[in-house]
N, C-alpha and C positions, 0 to 999 in steps of 0.2 A: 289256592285253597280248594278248589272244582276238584283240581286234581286226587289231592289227598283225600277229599269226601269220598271221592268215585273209587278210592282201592284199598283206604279202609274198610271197605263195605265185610257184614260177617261170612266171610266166603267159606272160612275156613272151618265146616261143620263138623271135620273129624279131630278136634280135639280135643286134649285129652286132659281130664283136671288131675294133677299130682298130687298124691301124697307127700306132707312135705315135713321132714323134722326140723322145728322153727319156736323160738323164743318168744315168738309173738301168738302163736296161736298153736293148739295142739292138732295132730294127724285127725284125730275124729273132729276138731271144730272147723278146720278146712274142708275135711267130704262133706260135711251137714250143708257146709254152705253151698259148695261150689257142685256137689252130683246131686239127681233127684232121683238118678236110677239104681234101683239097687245091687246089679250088678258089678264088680268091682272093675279098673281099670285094666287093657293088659296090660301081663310084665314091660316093665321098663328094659327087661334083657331082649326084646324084638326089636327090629331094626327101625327106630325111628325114620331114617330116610324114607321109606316104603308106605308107612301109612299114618304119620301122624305130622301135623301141624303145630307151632309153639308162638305164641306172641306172647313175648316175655321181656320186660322192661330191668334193666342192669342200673340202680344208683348208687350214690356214692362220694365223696367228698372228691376234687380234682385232687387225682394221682394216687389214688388209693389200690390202680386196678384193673378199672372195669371193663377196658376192652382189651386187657389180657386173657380176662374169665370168661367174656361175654365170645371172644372170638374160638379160644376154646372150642364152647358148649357149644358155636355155630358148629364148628366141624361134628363133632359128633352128635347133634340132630339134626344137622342136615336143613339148615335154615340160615337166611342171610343177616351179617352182621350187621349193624347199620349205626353207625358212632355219629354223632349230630358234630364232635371234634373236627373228625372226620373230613366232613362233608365242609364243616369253614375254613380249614385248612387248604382243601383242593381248590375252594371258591378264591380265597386269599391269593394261592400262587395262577389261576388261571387269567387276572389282570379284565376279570368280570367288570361290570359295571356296579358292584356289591363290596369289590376289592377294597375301596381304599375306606370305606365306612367301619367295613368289619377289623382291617388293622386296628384302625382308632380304639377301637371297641373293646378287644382281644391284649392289645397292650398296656392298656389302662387296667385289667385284671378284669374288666365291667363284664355282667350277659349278655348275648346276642339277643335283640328284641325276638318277640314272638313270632312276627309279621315274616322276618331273615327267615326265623328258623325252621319254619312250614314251608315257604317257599323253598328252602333248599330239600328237606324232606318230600316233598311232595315230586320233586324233579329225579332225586334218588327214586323212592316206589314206583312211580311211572317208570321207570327203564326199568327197574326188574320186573314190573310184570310185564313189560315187552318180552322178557327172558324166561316166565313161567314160573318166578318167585312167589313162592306162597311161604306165611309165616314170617316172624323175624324175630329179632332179637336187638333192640332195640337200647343203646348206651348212651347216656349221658341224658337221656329223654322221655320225659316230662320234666322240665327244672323247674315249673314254676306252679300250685294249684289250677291256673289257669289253664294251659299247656292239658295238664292233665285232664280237667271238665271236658276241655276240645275233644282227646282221642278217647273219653266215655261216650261221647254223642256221633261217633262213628264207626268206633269196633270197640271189642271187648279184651284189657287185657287180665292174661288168665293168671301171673307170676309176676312179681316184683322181686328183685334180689336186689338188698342193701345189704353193700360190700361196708363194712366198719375196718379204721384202725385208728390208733395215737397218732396226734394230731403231730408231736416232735418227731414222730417215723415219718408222717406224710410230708414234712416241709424238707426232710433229709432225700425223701426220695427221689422229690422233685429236683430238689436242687444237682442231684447226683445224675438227670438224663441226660443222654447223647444220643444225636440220630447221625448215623452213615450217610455222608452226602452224596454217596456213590449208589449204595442198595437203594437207602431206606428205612433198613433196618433198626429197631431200637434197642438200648442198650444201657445199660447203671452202673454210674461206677461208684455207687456208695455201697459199701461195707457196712450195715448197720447190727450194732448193739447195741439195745436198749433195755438198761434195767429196769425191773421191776420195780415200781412204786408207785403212792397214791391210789391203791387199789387198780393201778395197770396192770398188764401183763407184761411179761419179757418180751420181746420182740426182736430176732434175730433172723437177719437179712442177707444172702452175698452178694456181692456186687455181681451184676450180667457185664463180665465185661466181652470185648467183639473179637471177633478173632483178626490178626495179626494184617489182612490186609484192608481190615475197615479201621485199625486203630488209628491211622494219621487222617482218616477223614474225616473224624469227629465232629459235630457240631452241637450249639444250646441252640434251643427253641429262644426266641426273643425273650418269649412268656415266663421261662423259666431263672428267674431272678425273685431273690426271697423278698423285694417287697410286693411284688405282682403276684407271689404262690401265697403270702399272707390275705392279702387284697382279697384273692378267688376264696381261699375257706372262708373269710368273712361271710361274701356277700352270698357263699351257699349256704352257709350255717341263718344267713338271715333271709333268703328268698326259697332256697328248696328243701330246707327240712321241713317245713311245714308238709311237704308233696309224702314224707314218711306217713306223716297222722292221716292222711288223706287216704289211702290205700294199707292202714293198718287198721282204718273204721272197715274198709270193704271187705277185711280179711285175707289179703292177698299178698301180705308184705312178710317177707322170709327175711329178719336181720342174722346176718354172718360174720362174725368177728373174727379176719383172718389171724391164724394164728403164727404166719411167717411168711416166708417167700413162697415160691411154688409149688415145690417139690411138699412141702409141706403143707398147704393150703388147699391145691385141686384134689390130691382126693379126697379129701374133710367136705369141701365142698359138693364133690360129685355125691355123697352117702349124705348129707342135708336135704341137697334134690332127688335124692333117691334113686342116683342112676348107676349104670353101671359100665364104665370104659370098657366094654367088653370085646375081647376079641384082638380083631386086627384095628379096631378102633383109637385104641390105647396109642397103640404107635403112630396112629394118623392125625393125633391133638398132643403129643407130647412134646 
């Protein structure tokens, strides 16, 4: 927790508050809150890398997403991705002294305690600012009000992105991952069409499927069985939506209703946060 105290700290005084086109609040009720200066932000078409810092938190139901989007937007702002999944995953296979707690934990669909998941946060930050890591982007992280108070009593963050979709696409999509036991790589092989009903939207999905020399090395995640992917919406729907209202009172919560898979989603997204894939960018997040 020293840790984390010491590199949350607000280092990062060049940034930048976004205009944001958001459900939750309008462009003018974001600047009123978040600038006092009357001068306007620069263009978002300058090079992030160069002069601007982001500490921006990515939520979301498991499997909705978010460190698709979230890693993304790392490449093209030029700031480190940091998935809290992540980091329990690497802890799981590293045969830590954490290992066999966080199995239990992770395969019962249950949350990682709070106590786990700073300490593993806190071990990630420490080694990027050994590297000169300024900024982040931050997925899966604040799950819980709690969680949240924590990282207001040591830095400021400036964006919330709550990634939405139907709950019958999230249990489809889960159930349909594969990871490359050889890359790493990940991959879907569910096909999804979802009609329209109950005031839903359509939702159409293609499968990511691997190309020809990851196909025989397929693997599921343990995790990913429908009663462990029921399990996890449950217990976000009852521990971290509340972290929605918490950061929709501060103003800073941008809801985003994907409207499909990728191609159709990133740039809807990239024109909500205002940005522009510009350049040789485009092809360096595609």
């Amino acid at each position: 927790m020293a840790a984390l105290a010491r590199l949350f700290k607000p280092q990062f005084s060049c940034l930048v508050k976004r205009s944001l086109s958001t459900t939750t609040a309008t462009v003018s009720e974001i600047q009123s809150q978040r600038l006092n200066s009357s001068n306007p932000p620069p263009p978002l078409t300058d090079d992030p890398k160069a002069s601007r810092n982001f500490q921006w938190v990515f939520l979301g139901c498991p499997g909705v997403g978010k460190g698709t989007y979230a890693s993304r937007l790392s490449t093209l702002l030029g700031v480190p991705h940091i998935a809290t999944g992540d980091l329990v995953r690497e802890e799981l296979s590293s045969s830590g002294p954490l290992s066999h707690q966080l199995e239990e934990v992770v395969n019962q669909g249950k949350l990682v305690s709070d106590e786990i998941i700073f300490n593993l946060l806190s071990k990630r930050l420490e080694a990027g600012e050994s590297k000169g890591e300024t900024g982040f982007i931050l997925d899966g992280f604040p799950r819980t009000i709690r969680q949240a108070e924590i990282i207001d009593e040591v830095t400021e963050i400036d964006l919330v992105v709550n990634l939405k979709l139907r709950e019958d696409v999230l249990i489809e999509k889960c159930l349909g991952r594969r990871i490359c036991s050889e890359c790493g790589k990940g991959f879907n092989l569910a096909s999804i069409n979802a009609k329209a009903e109950d005031g839903q939207p359509e939702i159409i999905m293609a499968a990511l499927l691997p190309p020809p020399q990851c196909s025989s090395k397929l693997i599921t995640r343990a995790d990913d069985t429908e009663p462990v992917v029921r399990e996890r919406l449950r217990v976000y729907k009852e521990q971290s939506q509340p972290v929605e209202d918490y950061y929709r009172k501060q103003g800073k919560l941008m809801e985003f209703d994907l409207p499909g898979g990728i191609p159709e989603s990133w740039p809807k997204l990239l024109e909500a946060l205002n940005l522009d894939d510009c350049g040789g960018k485009k092809s360096a997040v595609a």
